[in-house]
C-alpha positions, 0 to 999 in steps of 0.5 A: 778487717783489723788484725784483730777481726774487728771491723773497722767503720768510717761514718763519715766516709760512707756518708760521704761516699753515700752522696757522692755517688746519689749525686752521680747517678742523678740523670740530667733533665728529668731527674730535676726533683731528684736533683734538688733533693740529693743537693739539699741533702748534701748542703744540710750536710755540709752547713747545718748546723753552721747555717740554719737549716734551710727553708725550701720552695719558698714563695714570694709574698705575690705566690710568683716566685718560688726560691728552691732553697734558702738557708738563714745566715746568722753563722759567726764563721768567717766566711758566713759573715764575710758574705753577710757583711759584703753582699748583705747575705743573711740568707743564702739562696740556692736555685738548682738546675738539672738541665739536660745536655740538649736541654735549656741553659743556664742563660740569662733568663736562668740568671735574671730570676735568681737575680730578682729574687734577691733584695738588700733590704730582705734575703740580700745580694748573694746566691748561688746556681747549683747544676752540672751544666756550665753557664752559657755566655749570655748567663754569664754577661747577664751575672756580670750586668746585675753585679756591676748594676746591682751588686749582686753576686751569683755564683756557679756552683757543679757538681765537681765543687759539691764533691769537693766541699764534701771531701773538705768536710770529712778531712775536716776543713771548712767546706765553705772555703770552696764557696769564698774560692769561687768568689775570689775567681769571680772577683778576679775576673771581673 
């Protein structure tokens, strides 16, 4: 409280607080629409209007594929269009995983279904896994296959780095700088 018995409020901080801690207290395993809700919810924050506000569970024209999440990419943002014109990314796709601890990986399969989904011609050559797991090593020489073959890039997006893109929107700095971060660590290690 202010000197003056006002109450002083934060919006945006709340907000932020808000989804930080739902994302948090969100169980591994079972938890998996959960999951996908509290990291769409978080995304849309952090990017709509920027993107265009995201079409979820969207299938293939076959009805095999579901994409949990995919958001159109027409932003002149630099860092939009540095993926639109590098990976012909004019959607972003985000597949989430909320896999338990003992559970299923993020292995090569987990990688090779997102990697179908992408297409130069349609959704492009960019998407990102969001889960709290890390990627075993099979997942991660299966990304470094499908770039090399395919040039097709997925990244690995935790927990951790959808805390910090939230805390780089409310200091006011463009969150999707921790997306081109990730990039660059996959572009000097490959």
């Amino acid at each position: 409280m202010s000197r003056d018995g006002y109450t002083l409020k934060d919006d945006r901080l709340i907000t932020t607080q808000n989804l930080i801690n739902e994302l948090d207290s969100c169980q591994e395993g079972k938890a998996w629409k959960q999951y996908e809700n509290i990291c769409m919810r978080i995304l849309t924050y952090l990017f709509v209007p920027t993107l265009e506000m995201p079409r979820m569970q969207l299938r293939t024209e076959s009805g095999i594929d579901i994409r949990d999440a995919v958001f159109p990419n027409r932003s002149r943002n630099d860092n939009w269009r540095l993926i639109r014109d590098d990976y012909d990314g004019r959607y972003i796709v985000f597949e989430f995983k909320n896999y338990s601890k003992d559970g299923r990986e993020i292995d090569k399969q987990t990688i090779l279904q997102l990697g179908n989904y992408l297409k130069r011609e349609t959704i492009g050559r960019f998407g990102i896994i969001c889960s709290k797991k890390h990627p075993s090593n099979s997942g991660l020489e299966k990304r470094k296959e499908i770039f090399k073959d395919e040039r097709k890039l997925i990244l690995f997006m935790n927990n951790e780095h959808l805390k910090e893109m939230l805390m780089r929107k409310y200091n006011n700095e463009d969150p999707s700088n921790v997306i081109i971060g990730l990039i660059d660590e996959f572009n000097f290690g490959f």
